[in-house]
C-alpha positions, 0 to 999 in steps of 0.5 A: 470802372466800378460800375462797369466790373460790378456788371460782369458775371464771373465764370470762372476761377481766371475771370473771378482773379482777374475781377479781384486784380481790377477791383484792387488796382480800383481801390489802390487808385481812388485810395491815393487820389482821394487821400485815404477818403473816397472809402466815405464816398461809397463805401458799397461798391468794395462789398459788391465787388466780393459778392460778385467774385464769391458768388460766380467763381468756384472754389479755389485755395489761390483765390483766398489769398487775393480775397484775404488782402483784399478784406484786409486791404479794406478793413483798414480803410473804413470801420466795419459799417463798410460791411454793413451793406445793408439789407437793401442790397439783395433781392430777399426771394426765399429760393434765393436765401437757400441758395445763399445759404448752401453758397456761403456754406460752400465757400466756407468750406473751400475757403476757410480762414478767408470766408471766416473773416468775411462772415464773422468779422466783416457782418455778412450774416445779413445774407444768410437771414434778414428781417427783410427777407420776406420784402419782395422787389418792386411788387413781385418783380413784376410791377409798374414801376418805370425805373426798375429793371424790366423782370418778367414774372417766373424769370431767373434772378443772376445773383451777379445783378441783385443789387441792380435790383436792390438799386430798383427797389430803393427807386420806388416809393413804398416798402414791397409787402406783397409775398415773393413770387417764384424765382427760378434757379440760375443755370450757372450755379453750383449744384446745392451743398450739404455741409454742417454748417448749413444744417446747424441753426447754431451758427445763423442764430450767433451771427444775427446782426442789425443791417445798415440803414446808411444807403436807404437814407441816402437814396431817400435824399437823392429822391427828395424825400427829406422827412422820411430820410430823418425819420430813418436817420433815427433808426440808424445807430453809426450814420456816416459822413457821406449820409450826412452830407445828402442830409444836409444837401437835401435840406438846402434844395428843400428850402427848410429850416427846421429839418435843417436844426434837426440834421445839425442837432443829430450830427452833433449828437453823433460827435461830427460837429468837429469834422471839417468837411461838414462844417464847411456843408452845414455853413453852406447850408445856412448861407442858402437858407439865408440863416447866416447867424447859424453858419457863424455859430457853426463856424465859432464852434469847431477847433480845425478851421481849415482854409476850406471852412474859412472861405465858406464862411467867407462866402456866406456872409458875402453873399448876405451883403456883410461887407464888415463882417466879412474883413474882420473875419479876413483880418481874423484868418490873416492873424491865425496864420491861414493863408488865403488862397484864389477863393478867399480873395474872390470872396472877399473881392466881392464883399467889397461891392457886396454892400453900398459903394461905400469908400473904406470899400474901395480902399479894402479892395485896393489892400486885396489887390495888393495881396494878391500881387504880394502872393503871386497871384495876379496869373489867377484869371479868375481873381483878376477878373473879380478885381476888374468887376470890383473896380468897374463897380465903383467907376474906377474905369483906368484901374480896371483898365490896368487890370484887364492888361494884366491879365495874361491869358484873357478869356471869355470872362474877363473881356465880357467884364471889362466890355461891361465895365466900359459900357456901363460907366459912360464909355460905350464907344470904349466898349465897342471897340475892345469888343471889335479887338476881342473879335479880331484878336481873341480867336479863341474866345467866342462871346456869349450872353453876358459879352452881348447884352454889354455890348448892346448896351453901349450900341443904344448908348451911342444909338449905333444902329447899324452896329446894333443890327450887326450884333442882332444877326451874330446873336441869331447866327449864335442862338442867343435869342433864346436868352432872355436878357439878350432879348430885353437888350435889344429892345432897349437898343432898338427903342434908344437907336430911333426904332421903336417899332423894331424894339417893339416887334422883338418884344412881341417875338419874346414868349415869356416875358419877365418884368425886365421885359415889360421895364424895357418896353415902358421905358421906351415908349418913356423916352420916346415921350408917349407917355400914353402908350407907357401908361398902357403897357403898365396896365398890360403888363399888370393884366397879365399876372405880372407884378411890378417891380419898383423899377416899373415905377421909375420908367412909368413915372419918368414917361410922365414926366416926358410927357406932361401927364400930371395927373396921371403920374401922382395917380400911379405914385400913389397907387404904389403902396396902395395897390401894390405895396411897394413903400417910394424910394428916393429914386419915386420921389424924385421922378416926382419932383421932376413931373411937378418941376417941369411943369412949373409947380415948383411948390408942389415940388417943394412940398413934395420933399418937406413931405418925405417921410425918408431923407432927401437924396441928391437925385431928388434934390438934383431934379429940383435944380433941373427944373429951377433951371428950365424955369429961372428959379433963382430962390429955389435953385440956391435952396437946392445948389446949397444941399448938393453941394454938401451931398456932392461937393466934387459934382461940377455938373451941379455948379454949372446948373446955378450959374446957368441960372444965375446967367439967365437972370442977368446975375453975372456977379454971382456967376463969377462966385461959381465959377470961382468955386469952381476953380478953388475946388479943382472942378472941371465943366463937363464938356459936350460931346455928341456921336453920329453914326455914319455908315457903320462908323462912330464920330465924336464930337466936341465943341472945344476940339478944333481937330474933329472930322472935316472941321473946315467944311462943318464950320462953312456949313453952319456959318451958311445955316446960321446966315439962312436962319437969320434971314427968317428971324433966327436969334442966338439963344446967348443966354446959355454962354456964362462968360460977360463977353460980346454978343457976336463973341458968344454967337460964335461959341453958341454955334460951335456946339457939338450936337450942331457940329454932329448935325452938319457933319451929318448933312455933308456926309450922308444921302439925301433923305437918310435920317440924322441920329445923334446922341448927347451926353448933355441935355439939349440947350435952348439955341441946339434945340431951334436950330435942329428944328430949322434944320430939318425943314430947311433940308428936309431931313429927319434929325434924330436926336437923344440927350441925357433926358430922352429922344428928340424927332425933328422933323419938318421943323417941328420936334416931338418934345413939343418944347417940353423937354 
């Protein structure tokens, strides 16, 4: 409304009162809006509107009064640097200065008392002379500038539009020197006058005053020139607030430190160090120069902690992963009697995950959650869903669960989120299907970005392939395949459906790939178990100016492993600090253990970890038990049981890997003691659970269920396989069952495992010469592996099967694995 009233050109007393009726209402407005503070904002456009109404409006006694309260009006708003619009605001033509002259003169005459205000108290002598009058604009008016205003050299300058000139001037780079050109008279102007006060040069010379340099430092912020805005911050004897705010903001955008300490040394200098509203900017500040230390010293130094200051401190030191920190300022804020409002317990939510998942975190974040259910807060959309992502992160899936029904208006964000909580803590079928609810139910909710990759995440989990083909169109419908992440998750799920070659060709379709784009690629090939083509695409990547990221490493070493390359994997190991200064991680050293591990050099293994030069971490030591497993070593395997047990004492995983080790080397006695652990400690086996796609479908199956999809017919089926196998020499691997029971007992168990299961459902339920794809949550024992491989040659099918470790083609009875997996 502002800008637009600025604009006009008043002609006449009627357009001149109703201008000054607009322009109050304006003020009244924004005065009762902004609480008394929008005067800081922009202190100019109360000035600009005078010239407009002085400039373009005859004299008139009844317009002095509108004047006179509207002076008033803002004198008590602001101090007297709201007049102080500086020399920057009016085009300094000579021609013009004389008009200005006789105008002001004239006005004074007419106006009297009203017009004395403006000139003697509210330093509007600026007008009549200027150290800046000889400052042209834009070059003579008629310079190169793009930006500036399009004035034709001789073309007439309406008093009405001169600070739209000044706003053109401040847009170019350098101060004008040049001499003015001619500026014509405009037509609508009064006829000059001649009055005392005009001829008396006793009255100019009284009323010389220093014009305001606040605009041109914020102009010069706004165009990123922070260095010259300091410069003249020196010069500038009552900078305000809303100068040091752009100061400050440009500093953070800059990326500089040192100006940074300059504008905070010059805002204590000018007392503000005590004012809120910049304290909360000065931490802000710090947070994104990653100079944390300076945001809590400003923080301890100011009196009027607001809740505003609290929660950007807050902030800041959530964002730099201070987790301790963080509660204790909480504990702080809660013991002064600050009560905490939707941000803060955003904030402190995050600081929860913020830091390692550590377990007083979780017991912070459930003390959060109280809160917010104590103060009403659980409506708040926004914190529920912090809430919900805090416990995902630390795999509380049944308590994010809750949370999500809670939520009582539900949108985008927190279905995406709960999508990605289930997708990425073993519940991709979850995750499927509350997407199918949220497309169904939620008619309002349109998924974006974030909703696909999680979702496509849980189709190459489950290696849903026509679920996955069905959200790529939808995404194409959407445009999102412009996105990057988006793209890198369809990759991955092409390369873990079975489709590797469509993974690649969407690779090939990405026109600026990022390192996660190249990671997605290798893993799949990794996976795939071309640890070759991996090892190329590593080079390639490399080749084209992108550097690895330790990720790339973890993908690259594991497609080694998978493919049996040695060599080739301690070469790359190796290079990581040489070439590319990257120091191994626990997660490096145990891709390594496991490269040396399945190839039955348990003692390089060994060496390996005595060797590190950082303590052994469970997924090491758990890579060692993993290969001691596929090659029965029994000294070994104790060494490292005994170390997981004390690193991950409530992990049944690793209980059963030691008595499947103990019961392929005949040691039942010591199997019966792990298993007694087992039950004195209150763990379960996790159980085996395979997924097959049929016809747009998910089924799940499991070896202990007796109430799966056509159990009856499965079982005739394999009972029929079994009996073939055997007539060509076919023999249980029994080794695998833990139990001392009968070999017909454990034959029967053996065949009741769900990726045979998932296999025979297959069989009976899709056409001839389509391909079986099956996903496992464990790896693939000995007896499952034999007979898929029979399987696929004795009906003739390609079985596609992906366990926890990588991707098995079973075609013709042979399996890309080469029985080495």
């Amino acid at each position: 409304m502002i800008c637009n009233l600025l604009s006009i050109e008043v002609r006449s007393v009627e357009e001149a009162r109703k201008a000054i009726d607009v322009g109050v209402d304006a003020i009244n407005v924004q005065w009762r809006v902004a609480g008394g503070h929008v005067i800081g904002q922009d202190p100019t456009f109360l000035v600009r509107l005078l010239l407009v109404i002085s400039l373009y409006s005859e004299p008139d006694w009844e317009l002095s009064g509108y004047l006179r309260d509207l002076i008033r009006k803002t004198r008590t708003l602001s101090d007297n640097s709201i007049w102080d619009w500086s020399c920057s605001s009016i085009s300094r033509k000579e021609n013009l200065k004389a008009i200005l002259d006789e105008k002001v003169a004239a006005l004074q005459v007419y106006w009297g008392e009203c017009m004395e205000e403006l000139v003697l108290e509210a330093h509007f002598s600026f007008l009549v002379k200027s150290r800046f009058s000889s400052y042209n604009v834009c070059n003579q008016l008629g310079g190169n500038c793009p930006q500036c205003l399009p004035q034709q050299k001789g073309a007439y300058v309406g008093y009405g539009s001169c600070y739209h000139l000044v706003n053109a001037w401040l847009r170019c780079s350098d101060w004008p020197r040049d001499t003015p050109q001619t500026v014509q008279q405009h037509p609508f102007l009064p006829k000059q006058f001649h009055h005392p006060i005009h001829a008396s040069s006793h009255h100019h010379n009284s009323l010389t005053f220093r014009p305001s340099t606040n605009h041109l430092i914020q102009s010069l912020c706004k165009k990123g020139r922070l260095k010259q805005a300091i410069e003249a911050l020196s010069d500038e004897p009552n900078p305000t607030q809303r100068t040091y705010e752009l100061l400050i903001l440009c500093c953070a955008q800059q990326n500089s430190l040192s100006h940074a300490l300059t504008v905070h040394r010059h805002l204590v200098n000018e007392g503000f160090d005590q004012d809120p509203f910049l304290a909360t900017k000065l931490i802000n500040m710090y947070e994104e120069l990653d100079s944390v230390d300076y945001a809590q010293q400003v923080f301890d130094k100011i009196t009027d902690r607001t809740i505003y200051v609290w929660n950007a401190l807050l902030r800041a030191l959530t964002l730099a992963g201070r987790s301790k920190e963080v509660f204790n300022r909480y504990r702080e804020m809660n013991w002064v009697g600050i009560r905490s409002d939707r941000f803060t317990y955003t904030y402190v939510l995050k600081a929860c995950v913020a830091s390692e998942a550590l377990g007083w975190l979780l017991k912070r974040g459930k003390e959060i959650h109280a809160q917010i259910l104590r103060h009403g807060y659980e409506t708040h959309v926004h914190n529920m869903t912090t809430l919900l992502d805090m416990y995902a992160r630390f795999g509380c899936v049944s308590y994010a669960s809750c949370v999500f029904n809670q939520i009582p208006v539900k949108n985008v964000v927190s279905w995406s989120a709960m999508t990605a909580c289930y997708a990425k803590n073993g519940k991709a079928f979850e995750a499927l299907e509350l997407f199918r609810e949220m497309m169904v139910e939620a008619h309002d909710v349109v998924p974006n970005s974030v909703t696909m990759v999680s979702v496509l995440q849980a189709c190459a989990a489950l290696a849903a392939l026509e679920q996955g083909k069905l959200i790529h169109a939808y995404v194409l419908r959407k445009g999102l395949d412009s996105i990057l992440p988006v793209m890198n998750a369809l990759v991955t799920m092409y390369a873990r459906c079975g489709k590797l070659e469509l993974g690649k060709r969407v690779f090939d379709r990405i026109n600026k790939r990022d390192v996660v784009s190249w990671n997605s690629l290798i893993s799949s090939y990794g996976i795939h178990g071309l640890g070759t083509k991996a090892i190329q695409t590593f080079k390639d990547m490399i080749s084209q100016g992108i550097p690895p990221s330790p990720i790339s490493f973890v993908s690259i070493l594991g497609a080694c492993s998978h493919a049996g390359l040695i060599e080739e994997g301690k070469s790359l190991f190796q290079s990581m600090i040489k070439l590319h200064g990257i120091y191994p991680s626990v997660e490096h050293y145990a891709c390594m253990v496991d490269i040396l591990g399945r190839a039955n050099r348990l003692d390089e293994a060994a060496k390996v970890i005595e060797d590190m030069r950082i303590e052994p971490g469970k997924d090491v030591w758990g890579s060692l038990l993993g290969a001691c497993r596929i090659h029965c070593n029994v000294e070994l395997a104790e060494r490292a049981s005994k170390r997981l047990f004390e690193l991950e004492p409530t992990n049944a995983g690793n209980y059963v890997l030691l008595a499947d080790i103990y019961a392929e080397a005949k040691m039942w006695d010591e199997v019966k003691r792990v298993q007694k652990l087992l039950e004195d400690r209150g763990l379960q086996k996790v159980s085996g659970r395979s997924w097959i796609e049929i016809r747009r479908k998910i089924y799940s199956f499991t070896s202990v269920e007796e109430f799966s999809p056509q159990i009856e017919q499965v079982h005739a089926l394999l009972q029929e396989i079994s009996m073939e196998m055997k007539k060509n020499g076919y023999v249980p691997a029994t080794e695998v069952v833990l139990y001392d029971i009968g070999e017909e007992e454990k034959e029967q168990i053996v065949l009741g495992h769900s990726e045979k299961l998932a296999v025979a459902f297959g069989l009976i339920n899709s056409s001839r010469g389509e391909t079986i794809r099956i996903t496992k949550n464990l790896r693939l024992c000995k007896d499952c592996h034999s007979v898929t491989k029979f399987v696929s040659k004795f009906a003739n099918r390609e079985i596609l099967v992906r366990d926890v470790n990588r991707f098995h083609h079973f075609r013709d009875g042979v399996c890309s694995c080469g029985d080495y997996w």
